[in-house]
Each structure stands twice: as C-alpha cells, then as structure tokens.
C-alpha positions in Angstrom: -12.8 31.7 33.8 -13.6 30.1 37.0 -11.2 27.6 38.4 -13.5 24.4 38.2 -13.5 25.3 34.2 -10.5 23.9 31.7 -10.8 25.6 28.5 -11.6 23.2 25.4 -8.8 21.6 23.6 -9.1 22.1 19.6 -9.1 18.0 18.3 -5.5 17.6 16.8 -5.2 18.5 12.9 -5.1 14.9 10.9 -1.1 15.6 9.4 -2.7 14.6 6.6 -5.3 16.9 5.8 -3.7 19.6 3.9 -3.0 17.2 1.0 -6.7 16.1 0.6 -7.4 20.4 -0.2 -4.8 20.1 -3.1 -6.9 20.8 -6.1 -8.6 17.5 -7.5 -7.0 15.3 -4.4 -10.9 15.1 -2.5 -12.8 14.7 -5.4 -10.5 11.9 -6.9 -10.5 9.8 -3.9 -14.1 10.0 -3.1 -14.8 9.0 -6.7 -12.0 6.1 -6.3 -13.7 4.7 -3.1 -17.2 4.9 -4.5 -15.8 2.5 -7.2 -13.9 0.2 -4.8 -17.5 0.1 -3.0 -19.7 -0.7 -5.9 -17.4 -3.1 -7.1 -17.6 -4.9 -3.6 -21.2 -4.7 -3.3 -22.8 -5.6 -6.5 -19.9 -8.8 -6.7 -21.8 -9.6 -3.3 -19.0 -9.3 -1.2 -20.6 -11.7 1.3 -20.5 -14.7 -1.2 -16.4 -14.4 -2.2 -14.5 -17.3 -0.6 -10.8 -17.6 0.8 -10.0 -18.3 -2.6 -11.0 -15.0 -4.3 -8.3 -13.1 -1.5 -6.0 -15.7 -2.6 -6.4 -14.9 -5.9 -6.4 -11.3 -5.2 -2.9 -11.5 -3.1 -1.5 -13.9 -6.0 -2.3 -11.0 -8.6 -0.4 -8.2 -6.6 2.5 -10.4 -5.7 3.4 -11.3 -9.7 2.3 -7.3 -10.5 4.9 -6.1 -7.3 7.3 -8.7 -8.3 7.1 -7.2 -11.9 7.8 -3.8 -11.0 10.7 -4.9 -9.4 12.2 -6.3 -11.8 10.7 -10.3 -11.9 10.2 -11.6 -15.5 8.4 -14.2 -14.7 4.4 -14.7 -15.7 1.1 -14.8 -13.2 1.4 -18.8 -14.6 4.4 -19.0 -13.2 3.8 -17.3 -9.6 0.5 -19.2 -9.5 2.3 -22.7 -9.9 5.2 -22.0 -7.5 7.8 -21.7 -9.8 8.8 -18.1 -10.9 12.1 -16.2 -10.1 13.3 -15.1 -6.7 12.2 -11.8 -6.9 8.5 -13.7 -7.6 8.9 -15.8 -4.7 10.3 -12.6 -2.5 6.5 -11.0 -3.3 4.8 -14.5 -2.9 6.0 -15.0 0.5 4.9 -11.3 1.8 1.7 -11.8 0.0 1.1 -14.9 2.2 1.1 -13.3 5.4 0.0 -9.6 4.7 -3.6 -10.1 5.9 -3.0 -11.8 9.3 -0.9 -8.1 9.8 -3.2 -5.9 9.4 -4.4 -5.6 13.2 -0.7 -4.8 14.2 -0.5 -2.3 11.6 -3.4 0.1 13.8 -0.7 -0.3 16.9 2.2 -1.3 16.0 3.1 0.3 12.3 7.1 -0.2 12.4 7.1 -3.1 13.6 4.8 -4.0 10.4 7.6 -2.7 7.9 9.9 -4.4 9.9 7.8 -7.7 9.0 7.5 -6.9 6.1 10.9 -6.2 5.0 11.9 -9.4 6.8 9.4 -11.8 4.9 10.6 -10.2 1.3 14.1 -10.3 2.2 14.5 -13.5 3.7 17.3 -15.9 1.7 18.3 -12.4 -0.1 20.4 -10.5 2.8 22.0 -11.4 6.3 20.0 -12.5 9.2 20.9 -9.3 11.0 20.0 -7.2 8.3 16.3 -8.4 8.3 13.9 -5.5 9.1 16.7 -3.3 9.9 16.4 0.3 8.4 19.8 1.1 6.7 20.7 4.0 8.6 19.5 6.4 12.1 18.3 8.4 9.2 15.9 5.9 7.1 15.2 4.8 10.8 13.9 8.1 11.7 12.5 8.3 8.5 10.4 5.0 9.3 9.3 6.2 12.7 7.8 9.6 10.9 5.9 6.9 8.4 4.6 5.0 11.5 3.6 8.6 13.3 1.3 9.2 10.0 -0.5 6.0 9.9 -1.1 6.2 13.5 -2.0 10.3 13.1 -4.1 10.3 10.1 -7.8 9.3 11.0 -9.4 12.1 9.2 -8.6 11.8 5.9 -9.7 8.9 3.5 -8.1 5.8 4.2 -7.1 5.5 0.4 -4.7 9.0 0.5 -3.1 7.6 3.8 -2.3 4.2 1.6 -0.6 6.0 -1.3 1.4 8.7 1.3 2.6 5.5 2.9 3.1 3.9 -0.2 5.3 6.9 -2.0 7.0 7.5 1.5 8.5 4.1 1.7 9.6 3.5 -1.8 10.7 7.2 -2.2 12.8 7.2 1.1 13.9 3.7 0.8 14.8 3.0 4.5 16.1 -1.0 4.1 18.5 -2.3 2.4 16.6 -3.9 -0.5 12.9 -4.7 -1.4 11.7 -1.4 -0.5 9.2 -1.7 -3.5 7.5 -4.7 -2.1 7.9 -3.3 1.0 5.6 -0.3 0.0 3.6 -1.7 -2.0 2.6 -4.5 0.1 1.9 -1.4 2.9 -0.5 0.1 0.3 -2.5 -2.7 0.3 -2.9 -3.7 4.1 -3.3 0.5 4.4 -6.8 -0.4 3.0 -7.7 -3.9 5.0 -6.6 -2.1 8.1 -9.0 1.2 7.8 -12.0 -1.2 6.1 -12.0 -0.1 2.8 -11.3 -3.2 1.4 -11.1 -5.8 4.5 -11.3 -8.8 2.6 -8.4 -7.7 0.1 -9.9 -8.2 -3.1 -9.3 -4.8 -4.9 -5.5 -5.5 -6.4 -3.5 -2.0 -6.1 -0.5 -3.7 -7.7 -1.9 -4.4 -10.6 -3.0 -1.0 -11.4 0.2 0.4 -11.1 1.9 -2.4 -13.2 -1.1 -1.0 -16.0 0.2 2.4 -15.5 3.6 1.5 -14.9 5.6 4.6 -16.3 3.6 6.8 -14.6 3.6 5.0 -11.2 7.9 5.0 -11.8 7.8 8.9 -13.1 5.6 10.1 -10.4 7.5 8.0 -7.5 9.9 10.1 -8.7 8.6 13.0 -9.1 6.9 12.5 -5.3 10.6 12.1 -4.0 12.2 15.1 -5.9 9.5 17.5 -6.8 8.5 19.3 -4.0 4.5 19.9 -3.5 3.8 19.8 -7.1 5.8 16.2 -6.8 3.2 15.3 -4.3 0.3 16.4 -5.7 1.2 14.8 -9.3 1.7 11.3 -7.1 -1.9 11.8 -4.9 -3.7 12.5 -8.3 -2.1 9.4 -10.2 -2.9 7.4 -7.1 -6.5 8.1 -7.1 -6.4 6.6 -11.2 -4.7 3.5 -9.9 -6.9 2.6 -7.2 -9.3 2.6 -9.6 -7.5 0.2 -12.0 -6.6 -1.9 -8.6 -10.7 -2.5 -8.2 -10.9 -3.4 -12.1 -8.2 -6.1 -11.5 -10.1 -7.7 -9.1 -11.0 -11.5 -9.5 -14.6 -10.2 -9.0 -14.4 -8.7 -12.1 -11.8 -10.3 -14.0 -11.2 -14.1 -14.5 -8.5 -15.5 -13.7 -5.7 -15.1 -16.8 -2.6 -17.4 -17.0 0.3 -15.0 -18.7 
C-alpha cells in the first residue's frame, strides 16, 4: 500500500445493534414508531399548543408516581395537591423538556438532574444526584457511553435499554423509577421521535403494569432471554404511551 494511502477505518458497531436482530425486536419497533408517527401527524402536530405537552408531562408524572407507589388520582396531581411521591414526579416532569439538549452531550449529568429534582425534600443535600456507590457510579457512566454510542439503532430501543438499565441497576439512593422513567421519555424528545412530548410512555406501562414490574425483573436477572422479554414488552408499551396521548384521549379526572 503506498505510504500517502491509510487504510479505511470500519464505522464503529452501534453497542446497540445486536439487540435490534433478537427475533421480533426490528419489526416491533418499526411498527411502534409508525404508530407514534401517525398519531402525530393526523392530530396535526403543528396545531398542539404548550398546553397539550403539559398535559402530556402531567399524565406521565401521576402514571410514574403510581408505579412508585403514589395513591393519589390524575385529579389530584393536576390540582397540586397529591402525595409526595406525586409531587417528587411533578417536579421532574416540569423541567424534563428544557433537558433534553444536555442529554446528546452531557447524559450523566442528566441523571444526575434528574435524580436531584425527584429527590429533593426526600434525602440530604449531599446525596442529591450522587450514585450510591463507585459501582452504580460506573454503572451510570456505562448508561451515558450507550446513549452517547447508539446512533444506529431506533431511538425507541435506546429509550427502553436506558429505561430498564436505570431502574434494573438502581444507581441512587431512591427514585430510581422516576429516574428511569422520566429518561425514557426525554430518550424520545432528544432523538426526535417525539420532540414535542406528547406520546405518554408512563401511562402505558401503568396499563400493563405487571408486566412492566415482571419483565423489569426479568431484564435485571434473566440473562438475554431477560432482555429480550423486556425489548419486546417495550415495543407494546410505546404503543399504549401514543394511545394515551391528549391528542387522542381527553383529558380524564380519576
């Protein structure tokens, strides 16, 4: 080879890409996103208004404050007054959106954010945004590597790997639910899938919610076949997020 040539250097391999060849994993997602983008454009997503994303974020904070354990009703987030766990998923849900440009640099420092805004009131100052240990530390920087590695594969399997990843390894202290499921959602802003927010992930997996809890599990302790089980259930709740919608659904006071 002469000595003005360099030889070509293969792209790198999205880390990502192996899980998208799991059987049913392509095909689910694609048919997922086509729904998320129908949904957008025949609610003429150029006519929704400031209010419809509030709405939207209001609906995934009562559904992620549910699945941690909040009794209180959509009523009762919407007016300001539900339990602390409510008002822990409120408060992320206020500031998600205005995160989503650090989140393509910057992706710990996100969860760090993120962890801080839930937490806030619930645990020492010192402990806000902290990961628990060098291991859930190291843990969070492989997270971070992911979302800034994967650029291959669709934007809605990167959103439930960092969703499962966080909840499954748990790296704070407390609110790691909100944590990852507020993650999920600004996955999908960030890449453009959804930048307007209005598809409401949350709510799908409070609809399927022993299979979200049963495959979290199974995602931390069940090797591949863990994995796979999660991806596929992802795909149906995605799906479910884009029917909660307040494009498609009015507004309900539970």
């Amino acid at each position: 080879m002469p000595a003005d040539r360099t030889p070509p250097v293969d792209p790198p391999v999205d880390p990502l890409a192996h899980l998208v060849a799991l059987e049913g994993v392509g095909s689910a997602y694609a048919a997922a996103r086509d729904g998320i983008d129908v949904m957008l454009r025949d609610r003429g997503l150029r006519r929704t208004s400031p209010e419809t994303t509030a709405e939207s974020l209001l609906r995934g904070a009562h559904a992620s404050a549910v699945l941690e354990g909040s009794t209180a009703s959509a009523g009762d987030v919407r007016e300001g007054r539900g339990d602390e766990i409510s008002q822990d998923a409120l408060r992320v849900s206020t500031q998600l959106l205005g995160l989503a440009p650090t989140l393509r640099t910057s992706p710990l420092q996100v969860f760090a954010r993120l962890h801080a805004l839930a937490a806030t009131g619930s645990v020492e100052a010192e402990r806000l945004g902290r990961p628990r240990d060098a291991e859930a530390a190291a843990r969070l920087r492989g997270i971070a590597d992911l979302v800034l590695g994967s650029r291959e594969v669709p934007a809605l399997v990167l959103a439930a790997v960092v969703h499962a990843e966080l909840a499954a390894s748990a790296p704070f202290g407390s609110h790691n639910g909100i944590v990852a499921r507020a993650a999920e959602r600004l996955v999908l802003v960030a890449r453009g899938v959804d930048e307007k927010s209005l598809v409401v992930p949350e709510a799908g997996h409070l609809l399927f919610r022993r299979e979200y809890e049963s495959n979290l599990r199974a995602y931390r302790d069940g090797g591949r076949s863990g994995v796979h089980a999660w991806l596929l259930y992802g795909a149906e709740a995605f799906t479910a997020g884009a029917e909660a919608s307040p494009l498609r659904r009015s507004a309900d006071e539970e």
